[in-house]
N, C-alpha and C positions, 0 to 999 in steps of 0.2 A: 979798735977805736970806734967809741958809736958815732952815729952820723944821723944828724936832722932831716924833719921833713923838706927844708930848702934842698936841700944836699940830694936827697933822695928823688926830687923835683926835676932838678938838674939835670941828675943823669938821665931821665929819663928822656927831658926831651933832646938832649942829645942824641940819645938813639932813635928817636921818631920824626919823621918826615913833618915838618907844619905847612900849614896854606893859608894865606890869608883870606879875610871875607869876602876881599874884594874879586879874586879871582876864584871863591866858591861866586860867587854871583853871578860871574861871568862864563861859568861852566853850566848854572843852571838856564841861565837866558839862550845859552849856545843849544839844550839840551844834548849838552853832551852824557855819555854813558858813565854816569857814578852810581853808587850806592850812599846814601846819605845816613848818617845810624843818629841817633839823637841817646844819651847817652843818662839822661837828665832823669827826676823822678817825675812820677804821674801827676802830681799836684804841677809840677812845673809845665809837663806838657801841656796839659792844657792850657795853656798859656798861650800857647801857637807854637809852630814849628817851621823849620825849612819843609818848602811841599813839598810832598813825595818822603818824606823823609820816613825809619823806620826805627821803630822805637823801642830799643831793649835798655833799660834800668840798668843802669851799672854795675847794681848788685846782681843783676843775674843774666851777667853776660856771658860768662863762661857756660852756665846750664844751656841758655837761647839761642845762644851762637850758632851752632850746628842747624837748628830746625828754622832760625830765620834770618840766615847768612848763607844760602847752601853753596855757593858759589865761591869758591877760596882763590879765583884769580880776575875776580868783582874787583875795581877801581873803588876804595872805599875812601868815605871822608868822614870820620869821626869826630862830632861836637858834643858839647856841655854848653851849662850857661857862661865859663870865662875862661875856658880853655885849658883845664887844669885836667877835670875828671876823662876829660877826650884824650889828653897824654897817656895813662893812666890804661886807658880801655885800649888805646892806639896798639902802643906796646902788650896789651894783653893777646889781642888779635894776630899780631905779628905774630905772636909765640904758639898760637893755638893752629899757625898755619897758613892765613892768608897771605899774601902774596904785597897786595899792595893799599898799604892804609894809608894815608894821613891825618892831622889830627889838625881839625880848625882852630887858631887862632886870635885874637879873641874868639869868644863864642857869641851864643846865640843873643844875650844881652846887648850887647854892643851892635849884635845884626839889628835887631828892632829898632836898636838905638836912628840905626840908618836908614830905617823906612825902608831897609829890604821886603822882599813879598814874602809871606809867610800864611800859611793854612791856622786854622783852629779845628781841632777836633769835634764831633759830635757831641752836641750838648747833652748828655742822658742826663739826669736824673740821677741821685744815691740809691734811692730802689731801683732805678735801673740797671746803675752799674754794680752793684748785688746780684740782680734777678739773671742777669745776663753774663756771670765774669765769666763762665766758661767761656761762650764766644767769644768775648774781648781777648782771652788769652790765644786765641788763634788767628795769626797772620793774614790768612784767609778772609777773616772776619774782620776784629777788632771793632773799635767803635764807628767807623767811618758807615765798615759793612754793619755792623749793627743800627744804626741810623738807616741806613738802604729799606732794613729789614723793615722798622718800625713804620720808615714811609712806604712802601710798597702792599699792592690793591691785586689781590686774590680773588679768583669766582671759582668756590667750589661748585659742582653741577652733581648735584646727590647728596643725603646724608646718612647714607647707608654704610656697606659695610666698605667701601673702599672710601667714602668720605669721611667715617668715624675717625679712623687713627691719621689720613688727613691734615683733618680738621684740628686734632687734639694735638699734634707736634706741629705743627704751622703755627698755632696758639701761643706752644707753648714757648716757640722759637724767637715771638716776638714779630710774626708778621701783621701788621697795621689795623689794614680793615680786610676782613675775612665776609665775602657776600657769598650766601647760602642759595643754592635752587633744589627746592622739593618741596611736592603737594602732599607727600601722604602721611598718614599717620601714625604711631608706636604701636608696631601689636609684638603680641608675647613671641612669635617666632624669628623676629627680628632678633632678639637680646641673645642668642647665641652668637654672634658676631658683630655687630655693630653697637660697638662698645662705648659712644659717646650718650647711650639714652640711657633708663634705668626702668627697674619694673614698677617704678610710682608714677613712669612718664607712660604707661601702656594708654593707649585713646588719645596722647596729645598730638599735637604738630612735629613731626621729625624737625624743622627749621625750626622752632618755639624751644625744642629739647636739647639740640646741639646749640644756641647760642646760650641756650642755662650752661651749658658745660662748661663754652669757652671763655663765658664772663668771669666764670667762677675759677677759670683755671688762671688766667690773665687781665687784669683790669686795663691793661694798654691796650688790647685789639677790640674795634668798634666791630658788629658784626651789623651787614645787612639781608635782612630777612626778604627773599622772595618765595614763599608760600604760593607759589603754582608753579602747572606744567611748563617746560621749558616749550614753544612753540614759534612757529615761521610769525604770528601776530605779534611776539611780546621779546624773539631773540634781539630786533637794534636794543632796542628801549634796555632790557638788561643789558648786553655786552658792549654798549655804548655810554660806559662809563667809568671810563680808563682803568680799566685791568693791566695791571704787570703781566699773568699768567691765567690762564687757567686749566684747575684742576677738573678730568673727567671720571668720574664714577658712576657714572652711568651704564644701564643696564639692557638698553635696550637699545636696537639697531634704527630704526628713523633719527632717534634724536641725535645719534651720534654723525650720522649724518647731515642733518641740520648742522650742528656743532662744528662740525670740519669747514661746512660752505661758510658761515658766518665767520670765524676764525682767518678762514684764507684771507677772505675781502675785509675783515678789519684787521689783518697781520696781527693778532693775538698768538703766542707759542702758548699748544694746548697739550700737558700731561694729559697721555692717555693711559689709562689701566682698565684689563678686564680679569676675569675667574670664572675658574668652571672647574665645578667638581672638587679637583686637586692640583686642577693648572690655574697659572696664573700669567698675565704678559704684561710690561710695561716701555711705552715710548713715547719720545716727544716730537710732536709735530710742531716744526715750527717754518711758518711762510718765508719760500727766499732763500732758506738755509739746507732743508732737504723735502719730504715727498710728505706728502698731507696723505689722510685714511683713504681719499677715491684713490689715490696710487694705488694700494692697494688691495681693494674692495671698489671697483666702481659702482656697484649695485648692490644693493641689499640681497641676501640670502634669502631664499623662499620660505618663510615660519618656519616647517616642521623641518630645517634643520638648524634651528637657533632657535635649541629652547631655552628657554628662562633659569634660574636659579631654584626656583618656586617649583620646576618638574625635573631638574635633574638633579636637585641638592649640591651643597658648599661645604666643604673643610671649613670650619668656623674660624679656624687662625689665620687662615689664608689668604681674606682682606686685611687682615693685618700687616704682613709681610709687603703686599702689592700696594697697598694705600702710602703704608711708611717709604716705600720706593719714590712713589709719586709726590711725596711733602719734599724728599731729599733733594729732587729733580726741581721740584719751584724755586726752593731755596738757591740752585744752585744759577739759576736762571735769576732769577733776582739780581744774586750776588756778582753775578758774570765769573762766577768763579768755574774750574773743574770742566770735563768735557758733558753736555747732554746729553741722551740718548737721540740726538739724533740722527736719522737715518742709518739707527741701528733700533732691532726689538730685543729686548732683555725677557727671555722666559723662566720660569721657573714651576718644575715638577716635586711638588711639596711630598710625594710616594720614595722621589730616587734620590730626594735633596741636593736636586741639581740644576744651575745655573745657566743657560746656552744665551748667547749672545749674535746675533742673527742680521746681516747687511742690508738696509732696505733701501732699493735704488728711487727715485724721482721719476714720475713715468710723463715723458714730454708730449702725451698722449693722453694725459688727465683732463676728464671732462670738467675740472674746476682749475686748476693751477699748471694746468698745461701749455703748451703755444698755442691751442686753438679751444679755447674752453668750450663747451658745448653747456654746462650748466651753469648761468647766469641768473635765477634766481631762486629763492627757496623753495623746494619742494617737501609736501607732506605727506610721506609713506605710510600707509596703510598696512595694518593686515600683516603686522610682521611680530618680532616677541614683544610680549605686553611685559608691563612692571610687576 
């Protein structure tokens, strides 16, 4: 006997658990522990949602399920706009394994109807939600994080060969405004690794040549040009003006110390990266959370044993590998997503293609972030490796 889609309606919500709006409301006001799934299409979502809620298309709930439900004994409450396609996914879910669904009742139309509270999504843009649907399609992300992305305020410190690739996946990720620090200029021995200039930029401004790149690579990130030395004169005035993060690529031992004191006392989390030779190291120092570079290092190295790049040569790939580190690390900071390297150092021997990962404790004996700091304000190290 065939049977209609009444018929077919029927049975279904027969086998599935309903709930009505009222006590969804009254579970999200309790914040009590649900999973809320929105079941609806993308033109509809953005329309608004229950907050928090998480948003798999009904066409492709079976594929999404697994990687943005991982939890199969999650309290879930499955809606639509009237309560139909929630039955529908309800009972899909059951079958795929979860444990305990419900399926809202009316739906989400009728919730609006009632001046329930409801989120609206990130307003991108169609060229944005183009430029960017990879990230949308990841949980992690989505448009909310991709919104984060676009508003969030970056200080690269270099735009050499740990700044190039950077600068160039920050760009291209969609981070906001990108501010640049470097004074020097494009010479021909740069362009073996610092792959954001070109040989027609050879003579110009490293900061002139890398915002040509990132303009041209993304028209949504504003870049601010600082065209001089990072110094104890000019660090508020730069990093006093609200940075998310900042990226270090820097080369040279005073500044990076400057960089940590100023960082501490304006609680900036600063990706650090450096390279030598065929090694490369990257960590995040972040104030509060673990041990800043004097943990480490309280004093600068005597010169002749921190030579430069310029006298012991670079693996040309291998600001690439450690910079692309340090974009993933901002990002991830931004995003609040994922764990940072903090107060861990991530090394990497580009010879043995190998990875170590290395515990760095908080020294409560830190002449800056310590209990008894002894250095309180900037100092300018001399005489130590030049750029």
């Amino acid at each position: 006997m065939s049977r209609s889609y009444a018929d077919l309606l029927l049975d279904v919500r027969g086998t599935v658990t309903q709930v009505s709006l009222e006590e969804v409301r009254r579970r999200l006001d309790a914040r009590e522990a649900y999973v809320y799934v929105d079941v609806r299409e993308k033109d509809e979502w953005r329309q608004g949602f229950v907050p928090g809620a998480v948003h798999v298309p009904r066409g492709f709930l079976e594929m999404q399920a697994e990687s943005k439900l991982p939890d199969r004994n999650a309290r879930i409450v499955v809606y639509c706009a009237g309560g139909v396609r929630s039955a529908f996914a309800a009972k899909t879910l059951s079958e795929l394994g979860y444990q305990h669904v419900e399926s809202a009742n009316p739906g989400f139309v009728r919730w609006k109807d009632l001046g329930y509270p409801m989120d609206r999504p990130a307003e991108l843009t169609a060229a944005q939600l183009d430029r960017y649907s990879r990230h949308l399609l990841l949980p992690e992300v989505g448009e909310k994080g991709q919104e984060k992305l676009l508003k969030a305020r970056v200080l690269l410190l270099g735009a050499g060969g740990l700044g190039s690739p950077a600068a160039l996946y920050l760009a291209a990720a969609g981070i906001g405004t990108l501010g640049i620090v470097d004074n020097d200029a494009v010479d021909a021995s740069n362009l073996q690794r610092q792959i954001i200039h070109n040989t027609g930029r050879v003579g110009t401004s490293k900061v002139e040549s890398a915002a040509k790149t990132v303009q041209d690579l993304n028209p949504d990130v504003t870049v601010i040009p600082f065209d001089e030395r990072l110094t104890s004169a000019n660090v508020d005035r730069i990093f006093d003006q609200g940075w998310d993060v900042i990226v270090d690529g820097l080369d040279n031992f005073p500044t990076r110390y400057l960089v940590n004191d100023a960082s501490v006392w304006k609680n900036i989390p600063v990706v650090h990266g450096s390279i030598f030779r065929f090694d490369g190291q990257v960590t995040t120092f972040w104030p509060g959370k673990g041990p800043c570079y004097r943990c480490l290092y309280p004093e600068p190295p005597p010169a002749h044993l921190a030579p430069s790049c310029a006298e012991a040569g670079v693996l040309g790939i291998l600001p690439g590998v450690v910079g692309t580190i340090q974009a993933t690390e901002a990002i991830k900071v931004v995003l609040g997503a994922g764990e940072p390297l903090t107060g861990r150092l991530l090394t990497y021997d580009s010879l043995k293609m190998q990875f170590r990962t290395l515990k760095l404790r908080r020294d409560p004996g830190c002449p800056v972030c310590g209990t008894s700091p002894t250095v309180t304000s900037y100092i300018d190290y001399e005489g130590f490796c030049a750029r």
